[in-house]
N, C-alpha and C positions, 0 to 999 in steps of 0.2 A: 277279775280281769282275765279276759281269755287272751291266755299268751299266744296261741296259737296264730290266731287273728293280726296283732302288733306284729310279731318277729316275718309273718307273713308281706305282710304290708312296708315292713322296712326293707327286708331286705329283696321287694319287686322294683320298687325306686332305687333304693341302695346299689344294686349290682348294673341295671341303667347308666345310674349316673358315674358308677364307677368306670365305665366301658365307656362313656364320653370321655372323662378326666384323662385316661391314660391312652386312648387310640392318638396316633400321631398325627401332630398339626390340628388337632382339634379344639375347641373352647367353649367352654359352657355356653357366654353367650352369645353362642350361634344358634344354637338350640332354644333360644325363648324368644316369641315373638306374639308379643298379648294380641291382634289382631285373631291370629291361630284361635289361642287358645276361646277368644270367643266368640268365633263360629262354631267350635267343637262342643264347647261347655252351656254356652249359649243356646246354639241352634239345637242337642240334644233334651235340655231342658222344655225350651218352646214347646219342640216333639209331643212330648209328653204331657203337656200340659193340655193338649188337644186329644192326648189319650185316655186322661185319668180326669178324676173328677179334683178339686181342689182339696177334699178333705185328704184322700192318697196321697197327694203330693207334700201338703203340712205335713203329714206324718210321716214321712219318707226317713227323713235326719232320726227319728227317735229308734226308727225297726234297724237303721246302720248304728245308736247307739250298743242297741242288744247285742252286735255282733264282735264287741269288744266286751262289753262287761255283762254277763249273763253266768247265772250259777245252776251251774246242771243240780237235779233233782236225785237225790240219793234214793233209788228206787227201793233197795234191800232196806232201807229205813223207812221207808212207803208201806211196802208188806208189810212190817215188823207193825208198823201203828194199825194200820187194817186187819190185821189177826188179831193183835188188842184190843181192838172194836167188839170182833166176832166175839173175843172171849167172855165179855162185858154182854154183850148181847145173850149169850148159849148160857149165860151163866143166872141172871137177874133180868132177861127181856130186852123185846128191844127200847120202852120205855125208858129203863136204865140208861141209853146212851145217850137221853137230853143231858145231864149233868156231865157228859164228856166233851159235850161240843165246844164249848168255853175252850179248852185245852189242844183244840184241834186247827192248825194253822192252815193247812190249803180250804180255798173256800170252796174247790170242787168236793172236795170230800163233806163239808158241809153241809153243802146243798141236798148231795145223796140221805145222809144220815137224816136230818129235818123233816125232810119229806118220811123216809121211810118211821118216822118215830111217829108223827102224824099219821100214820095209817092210810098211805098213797098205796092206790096197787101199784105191782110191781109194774106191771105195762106201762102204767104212768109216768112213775119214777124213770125206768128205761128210757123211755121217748123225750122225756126231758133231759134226762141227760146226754142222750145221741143228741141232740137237738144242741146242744153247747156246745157239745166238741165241732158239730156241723158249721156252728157263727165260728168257731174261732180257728177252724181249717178255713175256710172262706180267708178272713181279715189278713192271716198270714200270704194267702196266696195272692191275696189283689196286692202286697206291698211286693214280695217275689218277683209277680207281674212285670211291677213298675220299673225295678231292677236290671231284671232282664231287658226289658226295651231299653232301657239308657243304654246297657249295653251294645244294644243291636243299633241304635241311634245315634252313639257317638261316633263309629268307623266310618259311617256313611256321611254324615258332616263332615266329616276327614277329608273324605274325598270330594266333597262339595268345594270346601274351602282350595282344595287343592285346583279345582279346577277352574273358578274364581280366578287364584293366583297363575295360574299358566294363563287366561286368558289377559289378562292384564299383563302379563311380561309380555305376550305375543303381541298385545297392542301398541306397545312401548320398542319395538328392535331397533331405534336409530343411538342404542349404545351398546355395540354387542360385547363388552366387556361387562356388563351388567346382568346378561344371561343368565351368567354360573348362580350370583348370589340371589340373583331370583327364584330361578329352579328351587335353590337349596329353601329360601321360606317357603315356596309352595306346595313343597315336597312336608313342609312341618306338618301341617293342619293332620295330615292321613298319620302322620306317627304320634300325633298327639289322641286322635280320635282312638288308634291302636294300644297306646297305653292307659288309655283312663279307663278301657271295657274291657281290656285284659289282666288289667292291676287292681281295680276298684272294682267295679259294678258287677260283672259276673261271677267273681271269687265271693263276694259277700252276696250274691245270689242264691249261691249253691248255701252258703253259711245258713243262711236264712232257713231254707229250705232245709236242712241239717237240725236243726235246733226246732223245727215245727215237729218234724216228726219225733223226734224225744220227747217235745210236750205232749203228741197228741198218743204216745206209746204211755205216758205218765197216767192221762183221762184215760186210756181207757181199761188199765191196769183196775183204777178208781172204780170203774164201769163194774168191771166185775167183780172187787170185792163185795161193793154196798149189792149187788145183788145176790150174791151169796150169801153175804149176812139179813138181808131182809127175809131169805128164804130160808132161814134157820141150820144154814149147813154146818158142821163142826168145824171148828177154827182150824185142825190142823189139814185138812180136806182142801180149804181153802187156802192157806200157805202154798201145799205141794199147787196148785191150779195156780196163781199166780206167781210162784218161781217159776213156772216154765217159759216169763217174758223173760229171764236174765238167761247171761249166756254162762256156756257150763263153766267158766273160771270164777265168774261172781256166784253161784252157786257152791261152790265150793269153798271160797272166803265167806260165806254166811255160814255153813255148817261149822268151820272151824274156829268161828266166832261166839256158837253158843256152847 
């Protein structure tokens, strides 16, 4: 569970609706008018639908699952199993390392090792593996994409709806005590569009965005072990080469670690 995410998300609603509850003369349900909310929520979906292709959009809910439950990649335990490749490899060949693959959980790193056992030039190996990390920068950035435009698509619905609503009160003036309370729902839609792409869509945009690059810092860590070890380099050559993705404070709980 990414705490960060939840307490995030509670407490952009939370302090909201806390600012409604106690400003004076105020009451919650002033503030909800389903009409609003689906021009806002509605018309920004439509949007999007006309922007993305349908498979993006099914898959939208699953890349907002990632942004609450996702388990970062222990990198210093990354290297630590890629130097045990190397060692396995500098030690008994790289043939040696089919009998490791069984034991080996990311399946980028599989792929690497496989091919390089199989006797892939390295070229090869490389460019497929660039080529992986390339599909799965792509996937994350068309879902980011999507993200973002909801973002940019619900404030504008806001004020759609908002204008909607002023024209229909302006068409209606033979009760001008009815003014106020019209203003106030057509004034909703713009505050609704403002909270849902400054509290939801943008924030887990950036999330998104946050977590691609640790994955694609993870591949390509991968990248250069298995081509160090395909190229017979000495396992401890290859550690110092990949410590230098960690920043110097995880480098220094790995040395005090062995």
């Amino acid at each position: 569970m990414d705490i960060a995410s939840v307490i995030g998300l509670i407490a952009a609603f939370g302090l909201i609706l806390v600012a409604i509850l106690i400003a004076p003369g105020s009451s919650l349900a002033a503030f909800i008018d389903v009409p609003s909310i689906m021009v806002v929520c509605g018309g920004a979906i439509a949007a999007c639908m006309m922007a993305f292709p349908l498979k993006t959009i099914l898959g939208s809910p699953m890349a907002l699952k990632v942004c609450f439950l996702n388990k970062p990649t222990d990198v210093t335990a990354l290297i630590k199993e890629i130097v045990s490749l190397a060692e396995t490899a500098r030690r008994d060949g790289l043939l040696a390392l089919e009998g490791r693959i069984a034991e080996i959980s990311n399946p980028f790193i599989v792929i690497g090792i496989q091919m390089a056992v199989d006797g892939a030039r390295p070229d090869v190996i490389e460019d497929l593996l660039r080529t992986e990390i390339d599909a799965v920068a792509t996937r994350h950035r068309d879902i980011k994409a999507f993200y973002d435009q909801m973002g940019r698509f619900a404030p504008a619905y806001g004020m759609i709806g908002t204008l909607l609503g002023l024209i229909i009160m302006l068409g209606n003036m033979s009760d001008p005590s009815s003014i106020g309370s019209g203003m106030a729902v057509a004034l909703l839609t713009t505050l609704y569009g403002a909270i849902v792409s400054n509290c939801v869509f943008l924030p887990f945009a950036e999330k998104l965005s946050f977590l691609n690059k640790q994955e694609l810092l993870t591949m390509e860590i991968i990248v250069r072990g298995i081509m160090a070890i395909q190229s017979g380099e000495n396992p401890r050559v290859i550690e110092q080469k990949l410590r230098t993705f960690l920043p110097p404070a995880a480098r220094k709980k790995a040395d005090e670690a062995k």
